[in-house]
N, C-alpha and C positions, 0 to 999 in steps of 0.2 A: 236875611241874615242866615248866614249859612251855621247848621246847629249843633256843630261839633261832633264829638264820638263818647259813647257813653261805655261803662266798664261796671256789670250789676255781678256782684260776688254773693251769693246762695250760700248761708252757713243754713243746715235743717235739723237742731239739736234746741230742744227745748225742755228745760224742768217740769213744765205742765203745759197743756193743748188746752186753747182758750175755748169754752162752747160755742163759739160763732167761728172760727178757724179752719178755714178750709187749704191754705199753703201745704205744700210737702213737706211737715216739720213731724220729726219723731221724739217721744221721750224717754226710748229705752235706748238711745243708739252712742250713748256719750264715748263708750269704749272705743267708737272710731273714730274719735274728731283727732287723733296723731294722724291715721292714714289718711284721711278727708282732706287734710290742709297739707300734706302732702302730695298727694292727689291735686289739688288746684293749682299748688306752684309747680307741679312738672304741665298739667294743662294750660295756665295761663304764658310760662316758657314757650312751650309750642305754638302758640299763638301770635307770639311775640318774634321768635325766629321764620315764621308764616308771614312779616312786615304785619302786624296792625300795628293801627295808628297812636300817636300818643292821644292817650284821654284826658281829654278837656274834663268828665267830671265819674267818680266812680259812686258807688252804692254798695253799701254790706249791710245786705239784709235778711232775713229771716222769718222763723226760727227765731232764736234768738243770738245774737253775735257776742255779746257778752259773758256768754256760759265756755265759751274759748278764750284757754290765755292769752291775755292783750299782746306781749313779746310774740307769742307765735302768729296771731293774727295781722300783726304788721307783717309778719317776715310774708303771709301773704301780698301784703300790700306791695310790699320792695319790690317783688316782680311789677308790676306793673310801670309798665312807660308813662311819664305824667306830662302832659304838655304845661306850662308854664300859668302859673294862676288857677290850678284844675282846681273844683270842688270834689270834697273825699269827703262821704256823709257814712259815719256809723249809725246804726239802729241800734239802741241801747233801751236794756228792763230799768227801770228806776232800783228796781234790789243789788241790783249788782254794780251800780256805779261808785265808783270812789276817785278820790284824787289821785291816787297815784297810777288806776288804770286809765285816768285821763293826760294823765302826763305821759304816759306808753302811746298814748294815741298821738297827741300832738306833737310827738316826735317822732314819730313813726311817719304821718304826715297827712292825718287826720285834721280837718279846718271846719267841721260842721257835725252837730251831734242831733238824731230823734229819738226825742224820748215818748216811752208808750204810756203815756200819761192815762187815756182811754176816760177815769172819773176821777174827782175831788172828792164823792162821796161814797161810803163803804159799802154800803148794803146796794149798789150799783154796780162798784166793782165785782161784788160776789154774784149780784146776777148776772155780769158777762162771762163767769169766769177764771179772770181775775184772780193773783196773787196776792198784790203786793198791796201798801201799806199808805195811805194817799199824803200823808206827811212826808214818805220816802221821798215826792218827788222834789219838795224846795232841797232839800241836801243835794237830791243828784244835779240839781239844776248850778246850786254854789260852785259844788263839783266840777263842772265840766266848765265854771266863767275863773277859779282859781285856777284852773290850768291852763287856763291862757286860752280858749277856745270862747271867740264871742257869738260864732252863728248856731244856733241852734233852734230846733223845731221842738215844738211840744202837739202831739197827735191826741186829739179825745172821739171819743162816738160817742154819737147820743140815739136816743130811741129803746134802750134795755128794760127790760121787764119791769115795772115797779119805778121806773125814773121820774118823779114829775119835773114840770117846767121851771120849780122852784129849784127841785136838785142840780138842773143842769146848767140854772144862773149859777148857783154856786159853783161849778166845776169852771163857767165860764172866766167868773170872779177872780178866781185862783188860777188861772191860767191865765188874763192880762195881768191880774197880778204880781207876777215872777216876769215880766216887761222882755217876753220872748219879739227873736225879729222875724217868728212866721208859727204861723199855727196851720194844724189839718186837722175838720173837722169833720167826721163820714158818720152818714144816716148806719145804722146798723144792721148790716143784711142778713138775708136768711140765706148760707149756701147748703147747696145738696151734700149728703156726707157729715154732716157734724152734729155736735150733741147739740143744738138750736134747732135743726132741721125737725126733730122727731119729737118735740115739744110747743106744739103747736100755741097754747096758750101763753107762750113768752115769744112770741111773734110782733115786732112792730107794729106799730101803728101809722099810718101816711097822715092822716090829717096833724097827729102828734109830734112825727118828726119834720110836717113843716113850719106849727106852729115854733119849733128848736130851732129849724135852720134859721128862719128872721129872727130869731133874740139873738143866735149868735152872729150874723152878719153887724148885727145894728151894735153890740157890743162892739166887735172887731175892730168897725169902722172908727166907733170912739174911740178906739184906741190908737188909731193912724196903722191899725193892722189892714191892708187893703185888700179886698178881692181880686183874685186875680186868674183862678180857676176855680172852677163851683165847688168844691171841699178844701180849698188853699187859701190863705191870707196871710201879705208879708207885710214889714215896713218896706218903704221903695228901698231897693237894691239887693233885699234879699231874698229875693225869689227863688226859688228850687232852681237851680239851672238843670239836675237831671230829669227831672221830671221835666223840664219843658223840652227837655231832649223830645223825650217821648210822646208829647203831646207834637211835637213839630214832624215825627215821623224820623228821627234822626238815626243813625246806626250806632247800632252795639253791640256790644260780646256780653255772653252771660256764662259765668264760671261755676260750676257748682253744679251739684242733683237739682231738676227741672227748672233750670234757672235758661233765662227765654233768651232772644238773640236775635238782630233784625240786620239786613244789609242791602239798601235800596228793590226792598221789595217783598226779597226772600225773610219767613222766620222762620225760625226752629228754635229746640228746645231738648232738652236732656231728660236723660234719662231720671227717673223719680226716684229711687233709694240712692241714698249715700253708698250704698256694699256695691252695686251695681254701677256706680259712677268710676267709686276707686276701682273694680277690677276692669272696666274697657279703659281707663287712663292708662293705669299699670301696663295694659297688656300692649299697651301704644297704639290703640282703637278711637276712634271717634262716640263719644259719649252720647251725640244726636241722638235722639227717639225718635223726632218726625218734623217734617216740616212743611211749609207752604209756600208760595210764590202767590202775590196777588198781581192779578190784569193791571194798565194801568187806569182805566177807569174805574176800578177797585176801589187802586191805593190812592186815587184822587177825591171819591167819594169820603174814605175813611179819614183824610187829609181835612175834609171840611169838617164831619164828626166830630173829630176832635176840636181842632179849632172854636167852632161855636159855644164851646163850654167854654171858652179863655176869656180873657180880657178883651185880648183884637181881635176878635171876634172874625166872619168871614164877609169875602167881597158883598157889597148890596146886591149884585147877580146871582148869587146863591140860591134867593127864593123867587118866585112867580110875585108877580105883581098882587095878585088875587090874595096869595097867601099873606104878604106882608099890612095886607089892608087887616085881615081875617088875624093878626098875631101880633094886633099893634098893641096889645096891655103886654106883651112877652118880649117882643122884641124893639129896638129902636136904630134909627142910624146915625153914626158918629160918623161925619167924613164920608170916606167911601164905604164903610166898612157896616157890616148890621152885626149888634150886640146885645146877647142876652139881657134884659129887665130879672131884677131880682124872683119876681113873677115866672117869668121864663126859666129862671134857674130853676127853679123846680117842677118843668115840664118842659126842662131841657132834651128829655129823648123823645117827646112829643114833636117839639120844635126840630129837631135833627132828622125826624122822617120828613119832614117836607123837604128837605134840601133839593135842590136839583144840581145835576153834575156840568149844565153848561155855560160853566166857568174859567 
């Protein structure tokens, strides 16, 4: 199946920087978000009079994309060329949603809303970070189904300092509970650069956060929430399509300060401050920072990578015979196909070094 063309929009304006957050998001930079979205509709033009293709599905994400006025945020969107039935996913704070910036969305032409749910419970949310108000999120969720928008993602982590097993039943609770048609649920990392990284004592735990990943599979599943990448579970048919862009290896344009970009092979990626974005747009410069080209036995190794995390998992020729004897509690075969075991999902990048490339 050929995987479409994907369209990721970079807003980097945030009211507060979450302590595990490592994105190019600023929270003193708000005085530019006029020139910023500016900025992206003379970039995204450009792009657009360069023939790209109509986008099957876009992404506005961040940062936070809410902390910009919805009205002006569409008129982002307007540029863009939609192919027919596109998915258009905003990333939304549960503090800032309302109905009537959900109605600016859905006419705008907005069809899919994530919300940063993260925890259910407070003293969790405060050790990520965290703002906002965990009652916020059933209003933002009414929110975004009275404006007439049925798909929506609700995203949680687990694994934060002080979380036990019981807190993240509960979050898990409250989140089949508001009868979402996809959740994302991600172990909570440590990246280099952020206030988690130099606090060693609020560092995950692996036996802890796999104990979290099977309650939350085994909830999921009750719910007819299904797995379908190892931190994704939808009802059938509502599956991410941009992200499976990505996992398919698919092309895209990325708008915005260091917002990324793939085109059979080639990536690249922007420049990191917003100031430095709007003045090479402005000056009618190319915004690139840097990029790569992979071999193609590379991008065919990387093709499996990914894959082996999904559902349809890769050919049975992926692995050596030896190996699949050696990974049989990880791995199993459906068809032609070898797929991760719950087991294996969580020794998924264990399972991904064996691969072999002659496929």
């Amino acid at each position: 199946m050929h995987p479409g063309f994907g369209v990721y929009v970079h807003i980097p304006f945030c009211a507060k920087k979450c302590d595990y957050c490592a994105f190019a998001t600023f929270t003193d930079r708000e005085k530019l978000i006029e020139q910023y979205l500016s900025a992206l509709r003379t970039h995204i033009r450009r792009s657009v009079a360069g023939s790209m293709p109509l986008a099957t599905s876009v992404f506005i994400g961040g940062g936070t994309p809410t902390l910009v006025p919805a009205e002006e945020l569409m008129g982002v969107l307007r540029e863009i060329p939609l192919a027919s039935g596109a998915e258009v996913t905003v990333e939304c704070n549960p503090d800032d949603i309302s109905t009537a910036m959900m109605d600016v969305y859905r006419r705008g032409g907005v069809n899919r809303i994530s919300i940063g749910v993260q925890s259910a419970v407070e003293h969790v949310l405060r050790a990520l970070g965290r703002t906002h108000k965990p009652e916020n999120v059933r209003g933002s969720v009414d929110c975004v189904r009275e404006a007439g928008i049925e798909n929506f993602n609700l995203d949680v982590i687990y694994g934060a300092a002080g979380e036990t097993l019981d807190d993240w039943r509960e979050t898990l609770d409250a989140v089949v509970g508001l009868n979402p048609p996809h959740v994302s649920a991600y172990g909570l990392t440590v990246e280099p650069n952020t206030v988690l990284a130099t606090q060693p004592d609020r560092h995950p735990d692996d036996d802890d956060q796999a104990d979290k990943y099977l309650l939350c599979d085994e909830v999921m599943t009750a719910n007819n929430l299904l797995n379908y990448e190892i931190s994704n579970w939808a009802k059938p048919g509502r599956e991410c399509e941009h992200n499976s862009l990505y996992w398919r290896q698919g092309n895209y344009e990325g708008f915005g300060s260091a917002a990324h970009a793939h085109l059979n092979g080639r990536r690249w990626w922007n420049v990191r401050t917003p100031e430095r974005y709007i003045e090479l747009v402005n000056a009618g410069e190319s915004p690139e920072s840097a990029s790569e080209t992979l071999d193609a036995q590379t991008r065919k190794r990387e093709a499996l990578q990914l894959l082996v995390r999904t559902r349809e998992g890769v050919p049975v020729g992926s692995f050596s015979d030896a190996d699949l004897d050696e990974m049989a509690e990880l791995i199993q075969r459906r068809d032609d196909r070898i797929v991760l075991t719950i087991d294996g999902r969580l020794l998924a990048n264990e399972v991904a070094l064996r691969l072999i490339d002659a496929v």
